[in-house]
VOFI-53828 format. One line per field, with one value per residue (C-alpha): x, y, z; residue in one letter. Coordinates in steps of 0.001 Angstrom, whole numbers, plus 500000, padded with zeros to 6 digits. Layout:
REM residues N
east = [X, ...];
north = [Y, ...];
up = [Z, ...];
code = [A, ...];
//
This chain:
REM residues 575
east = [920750, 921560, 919041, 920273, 923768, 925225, 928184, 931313, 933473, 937089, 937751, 936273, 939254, 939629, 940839, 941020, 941804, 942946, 942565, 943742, 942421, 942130, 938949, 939156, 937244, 936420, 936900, 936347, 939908, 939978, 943029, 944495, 944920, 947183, 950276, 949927, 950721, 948782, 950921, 950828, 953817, 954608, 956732, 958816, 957900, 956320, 956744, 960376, 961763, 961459, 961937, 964245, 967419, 966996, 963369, 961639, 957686, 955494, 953644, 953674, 951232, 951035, 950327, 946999, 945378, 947769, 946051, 942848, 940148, 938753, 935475, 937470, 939740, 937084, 935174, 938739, 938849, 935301, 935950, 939403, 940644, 944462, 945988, 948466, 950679, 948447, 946187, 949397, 949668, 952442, 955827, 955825, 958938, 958630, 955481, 957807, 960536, 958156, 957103, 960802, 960021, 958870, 957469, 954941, 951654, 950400, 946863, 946037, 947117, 946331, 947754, 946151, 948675, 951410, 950879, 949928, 948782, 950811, 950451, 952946, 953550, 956464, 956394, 960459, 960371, 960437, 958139, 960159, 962873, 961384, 962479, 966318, 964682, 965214, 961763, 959848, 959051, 956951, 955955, 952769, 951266, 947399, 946151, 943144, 944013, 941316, 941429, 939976, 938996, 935564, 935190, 932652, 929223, 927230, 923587, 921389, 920775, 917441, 919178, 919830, 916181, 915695, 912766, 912819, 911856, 908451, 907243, 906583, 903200, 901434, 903647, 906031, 905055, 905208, 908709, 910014, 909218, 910998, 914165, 913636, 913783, 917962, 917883, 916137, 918069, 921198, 919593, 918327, 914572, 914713, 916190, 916799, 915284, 912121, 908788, 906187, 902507, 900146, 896857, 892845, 892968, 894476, 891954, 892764, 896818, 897284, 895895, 896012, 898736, 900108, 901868, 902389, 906243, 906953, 904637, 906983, 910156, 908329, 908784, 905320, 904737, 902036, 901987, 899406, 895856, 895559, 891935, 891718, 888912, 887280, 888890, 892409, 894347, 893169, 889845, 887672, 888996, 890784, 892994, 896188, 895587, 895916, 898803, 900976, 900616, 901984, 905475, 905395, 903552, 905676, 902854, 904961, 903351, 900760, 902225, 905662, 905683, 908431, 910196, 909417, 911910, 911353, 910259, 907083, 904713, 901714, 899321, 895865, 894801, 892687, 888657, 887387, 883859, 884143, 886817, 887731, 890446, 891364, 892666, 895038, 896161, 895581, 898354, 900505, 900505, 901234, 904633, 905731, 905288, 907318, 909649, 910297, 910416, 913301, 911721, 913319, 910779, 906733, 904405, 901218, 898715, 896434, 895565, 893209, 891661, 887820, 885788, 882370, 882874, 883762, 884539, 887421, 888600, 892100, 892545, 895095, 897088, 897494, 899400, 903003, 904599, 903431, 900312, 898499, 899335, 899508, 902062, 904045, 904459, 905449, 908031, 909718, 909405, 911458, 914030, 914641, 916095, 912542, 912457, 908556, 906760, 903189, 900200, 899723, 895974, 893124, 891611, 893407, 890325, 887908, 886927, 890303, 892646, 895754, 897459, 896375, 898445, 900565, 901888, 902802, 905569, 908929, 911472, 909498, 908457, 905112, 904348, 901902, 900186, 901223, 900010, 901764, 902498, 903865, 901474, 899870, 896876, 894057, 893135, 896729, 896995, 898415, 901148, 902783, 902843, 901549, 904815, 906056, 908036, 907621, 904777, 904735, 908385, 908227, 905454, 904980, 902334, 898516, 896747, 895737, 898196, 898189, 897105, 895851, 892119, 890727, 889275, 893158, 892677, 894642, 892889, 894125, 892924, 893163, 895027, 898181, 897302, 899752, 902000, 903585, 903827, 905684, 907736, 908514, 909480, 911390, 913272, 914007, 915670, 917848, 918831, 919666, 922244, 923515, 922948, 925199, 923197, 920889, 917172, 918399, 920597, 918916, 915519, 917958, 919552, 915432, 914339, 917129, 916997, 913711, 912901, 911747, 914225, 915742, 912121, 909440, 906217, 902729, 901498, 904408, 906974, 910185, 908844, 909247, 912180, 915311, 916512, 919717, 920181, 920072, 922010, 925235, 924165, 925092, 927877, 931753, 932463, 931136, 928784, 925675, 927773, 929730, 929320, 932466, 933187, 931955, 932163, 933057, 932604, 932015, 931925, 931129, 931633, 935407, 936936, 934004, 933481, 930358, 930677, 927862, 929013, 926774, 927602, 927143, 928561, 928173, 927268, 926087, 924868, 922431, 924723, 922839, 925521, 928567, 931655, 934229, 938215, 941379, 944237, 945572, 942614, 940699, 936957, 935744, 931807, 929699, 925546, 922913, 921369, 918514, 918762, 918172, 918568, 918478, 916743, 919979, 920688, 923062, 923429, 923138, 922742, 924066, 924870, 925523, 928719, 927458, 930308, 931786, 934015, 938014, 939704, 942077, 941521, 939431, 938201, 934867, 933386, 930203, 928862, 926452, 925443, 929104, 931215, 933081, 931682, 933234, 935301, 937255, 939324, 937251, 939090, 937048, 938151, 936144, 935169];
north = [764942, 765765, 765167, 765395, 766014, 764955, 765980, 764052, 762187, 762291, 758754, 757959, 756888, 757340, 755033, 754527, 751973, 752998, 750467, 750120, 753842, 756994, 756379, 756153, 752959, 753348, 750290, 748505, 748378, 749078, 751067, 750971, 753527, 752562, 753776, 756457, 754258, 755709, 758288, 760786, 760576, 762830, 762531, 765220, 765013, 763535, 764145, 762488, 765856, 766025, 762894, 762074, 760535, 757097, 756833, 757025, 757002, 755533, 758207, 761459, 764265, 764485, 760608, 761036, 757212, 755967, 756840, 758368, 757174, 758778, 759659, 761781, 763067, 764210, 765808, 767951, 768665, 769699, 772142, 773465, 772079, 771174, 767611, 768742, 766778, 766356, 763713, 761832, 758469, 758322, 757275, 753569, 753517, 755429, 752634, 750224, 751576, 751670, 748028, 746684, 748364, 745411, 747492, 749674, 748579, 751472, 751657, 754620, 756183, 759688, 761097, 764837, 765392, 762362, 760970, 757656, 756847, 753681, 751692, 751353, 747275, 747362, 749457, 749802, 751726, 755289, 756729, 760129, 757923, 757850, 761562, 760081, 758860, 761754, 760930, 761417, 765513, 764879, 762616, 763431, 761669, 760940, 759184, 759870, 760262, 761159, 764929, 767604, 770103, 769906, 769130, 771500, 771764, 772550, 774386, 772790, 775717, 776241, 774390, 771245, 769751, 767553, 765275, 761676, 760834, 758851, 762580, 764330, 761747, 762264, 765063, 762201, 761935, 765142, 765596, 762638, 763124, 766201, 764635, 767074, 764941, 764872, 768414, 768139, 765169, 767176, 770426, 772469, 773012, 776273, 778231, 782043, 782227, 784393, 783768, 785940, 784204, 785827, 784124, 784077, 784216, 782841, 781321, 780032, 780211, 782330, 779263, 775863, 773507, 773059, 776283, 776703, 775874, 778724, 781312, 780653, 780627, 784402, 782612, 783829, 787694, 789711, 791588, 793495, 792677, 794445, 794432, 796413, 793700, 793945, 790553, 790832, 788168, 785772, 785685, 785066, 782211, 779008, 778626, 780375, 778403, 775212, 776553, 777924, 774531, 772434, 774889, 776097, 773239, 771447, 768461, 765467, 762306, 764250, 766325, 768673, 771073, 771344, 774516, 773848, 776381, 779005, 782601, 783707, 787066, 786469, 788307, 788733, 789281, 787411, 787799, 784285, 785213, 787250, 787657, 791249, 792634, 794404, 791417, 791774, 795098, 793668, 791205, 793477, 795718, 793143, 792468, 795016, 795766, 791876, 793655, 796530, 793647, 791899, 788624, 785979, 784595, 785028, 782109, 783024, 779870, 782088, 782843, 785150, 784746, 785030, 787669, 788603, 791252, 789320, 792430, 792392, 788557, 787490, 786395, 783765, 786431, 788344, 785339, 787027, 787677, 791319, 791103, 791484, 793620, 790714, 788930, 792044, 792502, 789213, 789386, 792786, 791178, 788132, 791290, 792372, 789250, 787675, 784070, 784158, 780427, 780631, 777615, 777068, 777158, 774452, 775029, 771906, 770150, 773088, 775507, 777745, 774987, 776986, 778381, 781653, 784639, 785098, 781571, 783188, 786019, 785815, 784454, 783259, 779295, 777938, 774797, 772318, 769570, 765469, 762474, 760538, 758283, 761613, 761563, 765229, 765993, 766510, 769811, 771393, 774057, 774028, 775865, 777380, 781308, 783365, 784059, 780685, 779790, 776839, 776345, 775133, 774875, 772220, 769815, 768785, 766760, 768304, 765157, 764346, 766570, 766351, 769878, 771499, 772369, 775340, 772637, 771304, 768161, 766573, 766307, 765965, 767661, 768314, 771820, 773539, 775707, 772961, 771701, 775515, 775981, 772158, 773587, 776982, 775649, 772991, 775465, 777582, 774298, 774774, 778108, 778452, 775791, 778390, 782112, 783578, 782298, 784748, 784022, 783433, 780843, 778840, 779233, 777614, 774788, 773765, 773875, 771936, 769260, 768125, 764733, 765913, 769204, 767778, 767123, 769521, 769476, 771847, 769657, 768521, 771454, 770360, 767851, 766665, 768469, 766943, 768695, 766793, 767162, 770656, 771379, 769339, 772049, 774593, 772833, 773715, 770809, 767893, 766569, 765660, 763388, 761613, 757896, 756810, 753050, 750779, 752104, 755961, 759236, 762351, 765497, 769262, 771852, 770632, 773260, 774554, 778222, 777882, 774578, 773009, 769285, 767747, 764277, 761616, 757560, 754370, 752361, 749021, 749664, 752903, 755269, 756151, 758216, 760788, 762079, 764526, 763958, 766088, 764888, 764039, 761542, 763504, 763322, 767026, 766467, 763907, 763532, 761279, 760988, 759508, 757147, 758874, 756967, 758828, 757090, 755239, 754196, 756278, 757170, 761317, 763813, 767076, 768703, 772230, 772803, 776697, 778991, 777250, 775060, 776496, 776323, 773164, 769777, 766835, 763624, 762657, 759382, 757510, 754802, 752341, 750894, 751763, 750608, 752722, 752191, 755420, 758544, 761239, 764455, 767759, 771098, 774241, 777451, 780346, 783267];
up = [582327, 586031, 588139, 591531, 593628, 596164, 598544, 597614, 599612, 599410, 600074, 596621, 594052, 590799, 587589, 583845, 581633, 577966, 575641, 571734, 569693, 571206, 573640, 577272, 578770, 582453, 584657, 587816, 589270, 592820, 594289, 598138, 600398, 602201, 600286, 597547, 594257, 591702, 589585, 586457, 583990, 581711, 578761, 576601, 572900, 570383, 566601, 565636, 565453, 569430, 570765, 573131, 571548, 570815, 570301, 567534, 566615, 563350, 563186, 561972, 561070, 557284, 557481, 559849, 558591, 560286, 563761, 562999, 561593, 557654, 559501, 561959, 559220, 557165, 560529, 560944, 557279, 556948, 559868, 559211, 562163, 561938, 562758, 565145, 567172, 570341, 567953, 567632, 570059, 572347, 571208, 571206, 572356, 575575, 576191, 575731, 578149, 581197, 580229, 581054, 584633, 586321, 589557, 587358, 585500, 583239, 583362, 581771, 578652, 576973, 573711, 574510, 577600, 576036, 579388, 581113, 584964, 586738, 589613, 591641, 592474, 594531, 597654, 597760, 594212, 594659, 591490, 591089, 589934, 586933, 586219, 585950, 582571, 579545, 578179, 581459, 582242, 585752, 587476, 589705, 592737, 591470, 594735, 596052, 600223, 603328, 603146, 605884, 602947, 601723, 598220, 596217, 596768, 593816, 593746, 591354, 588849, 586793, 583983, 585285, 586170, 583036, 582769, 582174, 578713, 579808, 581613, 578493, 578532, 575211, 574107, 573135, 569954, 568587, 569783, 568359, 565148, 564648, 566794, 568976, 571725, 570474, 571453, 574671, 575700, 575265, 577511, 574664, 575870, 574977, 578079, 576956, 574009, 573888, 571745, 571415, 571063, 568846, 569311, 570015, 573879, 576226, 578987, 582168, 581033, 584480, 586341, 584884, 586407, 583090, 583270, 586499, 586216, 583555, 586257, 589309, 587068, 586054, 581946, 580838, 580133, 579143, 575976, 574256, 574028, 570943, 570815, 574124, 574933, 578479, 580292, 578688, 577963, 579677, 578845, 575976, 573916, 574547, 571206, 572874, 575425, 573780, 571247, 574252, 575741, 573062, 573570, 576791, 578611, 581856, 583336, 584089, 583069, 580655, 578618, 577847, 575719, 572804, 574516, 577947, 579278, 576891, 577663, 576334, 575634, 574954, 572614, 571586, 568162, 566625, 567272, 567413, 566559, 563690, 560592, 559408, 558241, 561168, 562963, 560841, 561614, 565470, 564433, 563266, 566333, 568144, 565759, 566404, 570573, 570291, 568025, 570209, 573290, 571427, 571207, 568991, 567822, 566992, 566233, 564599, 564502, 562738, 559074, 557208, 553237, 553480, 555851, 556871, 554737, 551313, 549941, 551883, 550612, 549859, 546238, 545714, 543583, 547251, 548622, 546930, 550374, 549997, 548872, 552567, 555254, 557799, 555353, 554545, 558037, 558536, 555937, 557837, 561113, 559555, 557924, 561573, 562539, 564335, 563180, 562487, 562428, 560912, 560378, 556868, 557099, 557531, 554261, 551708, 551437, 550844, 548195, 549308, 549564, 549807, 552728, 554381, 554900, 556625, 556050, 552569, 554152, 553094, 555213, 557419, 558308, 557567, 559119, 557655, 559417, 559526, 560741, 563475, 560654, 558559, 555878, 554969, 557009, 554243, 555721, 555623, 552850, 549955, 548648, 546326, 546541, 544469, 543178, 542760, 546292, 547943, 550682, 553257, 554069, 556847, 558393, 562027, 563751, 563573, 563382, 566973, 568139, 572133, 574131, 577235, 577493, 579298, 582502, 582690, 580856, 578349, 574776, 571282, 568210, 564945, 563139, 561727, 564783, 566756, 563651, 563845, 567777, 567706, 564895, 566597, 570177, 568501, 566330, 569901, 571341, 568341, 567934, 571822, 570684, 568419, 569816, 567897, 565053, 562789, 562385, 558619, 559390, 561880, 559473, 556275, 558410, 559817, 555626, 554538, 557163, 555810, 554714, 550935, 550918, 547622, 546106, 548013, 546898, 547085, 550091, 551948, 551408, 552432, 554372, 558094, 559475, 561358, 564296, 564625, 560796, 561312, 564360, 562151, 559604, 562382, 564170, 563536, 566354, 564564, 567527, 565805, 563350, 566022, 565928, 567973, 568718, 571503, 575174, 573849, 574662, 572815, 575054, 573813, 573862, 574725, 575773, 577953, 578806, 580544, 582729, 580986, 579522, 577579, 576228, 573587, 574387, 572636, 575787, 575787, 579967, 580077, 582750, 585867, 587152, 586597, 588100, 587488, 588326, 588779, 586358, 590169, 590463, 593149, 592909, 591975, 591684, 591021, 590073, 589395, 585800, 584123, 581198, 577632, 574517, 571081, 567836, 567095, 570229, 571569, 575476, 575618, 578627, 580324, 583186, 583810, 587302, 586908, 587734, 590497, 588923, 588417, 585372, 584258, 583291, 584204, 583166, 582773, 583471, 583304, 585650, 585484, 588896, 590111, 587099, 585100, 581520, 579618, 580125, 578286, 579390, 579783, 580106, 581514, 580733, 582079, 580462];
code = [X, X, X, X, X, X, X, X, X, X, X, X, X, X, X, X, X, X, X, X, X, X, X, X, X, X, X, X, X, X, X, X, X, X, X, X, X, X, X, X, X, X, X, X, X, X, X, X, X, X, X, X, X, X, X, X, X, X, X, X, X, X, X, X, X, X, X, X, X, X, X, X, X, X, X, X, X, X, X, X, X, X, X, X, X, X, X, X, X, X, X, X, X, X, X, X, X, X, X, X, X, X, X, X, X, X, X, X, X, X, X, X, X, X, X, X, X, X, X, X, X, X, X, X, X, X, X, X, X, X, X, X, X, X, X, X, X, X, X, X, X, X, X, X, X, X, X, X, X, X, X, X, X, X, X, X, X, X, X, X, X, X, X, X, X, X, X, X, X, X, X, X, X, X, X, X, X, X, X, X, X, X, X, X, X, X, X, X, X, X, X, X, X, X, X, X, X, X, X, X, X, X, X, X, X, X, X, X, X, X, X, X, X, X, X, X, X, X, X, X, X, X, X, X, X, X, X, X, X, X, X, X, X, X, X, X, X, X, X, X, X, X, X, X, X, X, X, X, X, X, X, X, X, X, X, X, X, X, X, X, X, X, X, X, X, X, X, X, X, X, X, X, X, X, X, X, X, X, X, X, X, X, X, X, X, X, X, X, X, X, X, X, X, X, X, X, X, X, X, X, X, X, X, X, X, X, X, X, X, X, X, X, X, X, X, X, X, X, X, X, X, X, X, X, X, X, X, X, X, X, X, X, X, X, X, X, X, X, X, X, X, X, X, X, X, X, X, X, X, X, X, X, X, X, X, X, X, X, X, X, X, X, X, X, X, X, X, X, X, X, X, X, X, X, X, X, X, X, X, X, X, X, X, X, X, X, X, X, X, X, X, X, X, X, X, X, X, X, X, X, X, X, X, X, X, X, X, X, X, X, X, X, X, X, X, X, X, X, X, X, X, X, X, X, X, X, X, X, X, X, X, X, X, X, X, X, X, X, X, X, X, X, X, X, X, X, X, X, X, X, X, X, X, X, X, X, X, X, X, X, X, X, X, X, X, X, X, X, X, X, X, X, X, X, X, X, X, X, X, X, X, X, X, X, X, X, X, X, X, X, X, X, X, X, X, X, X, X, X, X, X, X, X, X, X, X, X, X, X, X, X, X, X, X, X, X, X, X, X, X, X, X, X, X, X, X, X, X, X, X, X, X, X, X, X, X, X, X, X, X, X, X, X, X, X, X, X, X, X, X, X, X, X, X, X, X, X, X, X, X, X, X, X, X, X, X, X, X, X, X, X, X, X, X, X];
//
């Protein structure tokens, strides 16, 4: 995660070490200035069908063991991705032929581009003699010399203002146990993804510091008070307060939300101090202004089964998906492509015991509520449907759950009314990692990444879900399942579109810092970052260069305290 830029300066020099394997090891070597001796060879082919005469190479194609590992194999397999002759190494031979050149060190050595980078030992050899050699197809001056140009200067967009881990205070927890914190980590808090908020009231939201960061980044809208209530939405109750908090919530050393840069509308529905049925019909006029709005997704910490009027009660045989108009609206909002999240209900250790509708809809997810510990809260309802299907479909923490009260304290408390919103923002991180992504898909990947998806129960559903497990569910590029050796880099997307590179390395030193080369060596931008570790130990971050950068290729590196500690080529290529 980028935290802060600087101007670069062109003096700054650039080098790589490539050891045994295909990763790309950065390393302390200093380089002169006083004589350009750094330089880019090229060679002409690979495969032993286009080498240069006399050479020949151990490897080919249809043999891939030979040079890559089974775990990458299998990755390519699983996504249909061709070996091709870029994942073969360089010839041997044509490694071993610059070896007998006693005034040239190679210190750098990449398969993609079947190229290395030498140093130049003896100032009398000229390096573009090295083209009088039929294997070599350029030779390229990669010094880094005192230049009058400017290098780029970067803005700092919206994007790139990640939090260190220890801000998110006693929001922590929740995040963690979802490994949603692998999403965030990587830049997926949620940006561009829209939720509407169907709640209670929302009191003191258009004040308390808490949100203050979604106000000035104009991230918090106003929907429909459906109830036409004198006051509005912000007024009245405190529940939406407290749910929109444990998403949208951005108060550094207290508490961050689980979609902290989100976009949210917020409705009232529910009437706190009385239960009829027209809440429900509140609820679903709500639906369907967020419909019309576009949002991608509704959370609804809310549930109906008994009413003032008990004439009016939910039977057990309603909760069929249809059965209720709150829950059949539910199940068309899901139809239109809204990826609904709903609390199961507080009732498992009363006379109801089972969850409330809507939490019965179809296709939608109903969140239950853990323990930090993950056991199932006693008061989470119960599933199944009436008509058999498994409820609730995933669990999240609702057992001391941290949230913002109405006075702008922190406080913790007890509900599914914060296992779903934990759920839902978390479930945003993941689908704006996948926007092309239907509600469908991304609602499948979230159930089936759940600790008990192969044995779900009434209580427990499908269990805790895995946000990591799902996004490798989702991913063609293999990102989530990258493991990689000691002092390696995975970066992706590879080719980039956007200028957003987001990273996972297997570095012993955390990095504190980053920087971006020309294949020529010259430093192209550079940042500061902030140590994040996933759950298996894994170094991860992101940084977004916006649309300044110009299209080619780069490499990558990562820095700890000034050394070098991993890199890896990066190619941008603009939409």
């Amino acid at each position: 995660m980028m935290q802060s830029w600087k101007k670069l300066n062109p003096s700054l020099l650039f080098c790589l070490v490539c050891v045994a394997g295909p990763c790309l090891i950065g390393s302390g070597v200093a380089w002169s200035q006083s004589a350009p001796d750094r330089y880019w060879v090229e060679f002409n082919g690979k495969t032993q069908d286009d080498l240069i005469p006399g050479h020949s190479t151990p490897y080919r194609i249809d043999a891939p063991i030979e040079f890559l590992s089974p775990k990458s194999i299998a990755r390519r397999a699983r996504q249909h991705i061709p070996i091709t002759a870029q994942d073969l190494p360089i010839p041997p031979s044509y490694i071993a032929t610059l070896d007998t050149i006693r005034a040239i060190d190679i210190i750098l050595q990449s398969k993609w581009f079947n190229a290395v980078t030498v140093h130049i030992t003896d100032s009398l050899f000229d390096p573009q003699s090295l083209l009088e050699w039929p294997m070599v197809s350029d030779v390229k001056s990669v010094e880094c010399l005192p230049s009058s140009d400017e290098p780029l200067a970067i803005a700092v967009p919206r994007s790139t203002t990640a939090p260190d881990t220890s801000w998110y205070g006693k929001g922590w927890k929740a995040l963690t146990q979802l490994n949603a914190d692998w999403l965030h980590g990587l830049g997926f808090t949620g940006q561009g993804m829209t939720i509407a908020v169907l709640d209670a009231g929302f009191e003191n939201v258009e004040s308390l510091p808490i949100f203050q960061k979604a106000w000035s980044e104009e991230r918090i809208h106003e929907g429909v008070d459906a109830m036409q209530s004198q006051g509005g939405l912000f007024a009245h109750h405190r529940h939406g307060t407290a749910v929109l908090g444990t998403m949208a919530g951005y108060l550094k050393d207290s508490l961050i939300g689980s979609a902290p840069d989100a976009d949210y509308v917020l409705y009232r529905t529910e009437d706190a101090y009385s239960e009829y049925l027209i809440e429900e019909d509140y609820w679903v006029t709500a639906a369907e202004h967020a419909d019309s709005l576009g949002v991608d997704m509704m959370n609804t910490s809310l549930g109906y089964s008994l009413f003032d009027d008990s004439t009016a009660n939910h039977s057990y045989e309603d909760l069929n998906g249809v059965g209720t108009r709150i829950s059949q609206a539910a199940t068309w909002a899901a139809e239109k492509g809204i990826l609904c999240v709903t609390s199961a209900g507080n009732s498992g250790n009363g006379a109801w015991h089972y969850i409330t509708a809507p939490a019965d809809a179809k296709g939608i997810l109903t969140a239950g509520a853990v323990d930090a510990a993950g056991e199932h809260a006693p008061f989470s309802g119960w599933g199944p449907t009436a008509d058999g299907r498994i409820k609730p479909d995933v669990m999240a923490l609702g057992v001391q759950a941290a949230y913002p009260f109405a006075d702008s304290t922190i406080r913790r408390g007890n509900g599914t009314s914060f296992s779903s919103p934990i759920v839902c923002g978390a479930v945003a991180c993941l689908w704006q990692a996948f926007p092309s992504a239907s509600a469908a898909e991304i609602r499948e990947a979230v159930i089936a990444s759940g600790h008990l998806f192969t044995q779900p129960n009434d209580s427990m559903g499908h269990g805790i879900p895995d946000m990591r497990i799902a996004f490798s569910a989702l991913d063609a590029g293999g990102a989530a399942t990258w493991k990689g050796s000691a002092n390696s880099m995975v970066l992706f997307p590879n080719p980039s579109s956007s200028g957003v590179v987001r990273w996972l390395a297997n570095a012993l030193d955390g990095p504190d810092h980053w920087k971006l080369y020309t294949l020529q060596g010259q430093l192209y931008a550079e940042g500061t970052i902030t140590e994040w570790k996933t759950s298996e130990g894994q170094r991860q971050g992101w940084i977004d260069l916006g649309n300044h950068m110009t299209s080619g290729q780069y490499i990558f590196q990562l820095l700890q305290e000034g050394t070098p500690i991993a890199a890896t080529p990066w190619i941008f290529t603009p939409q």
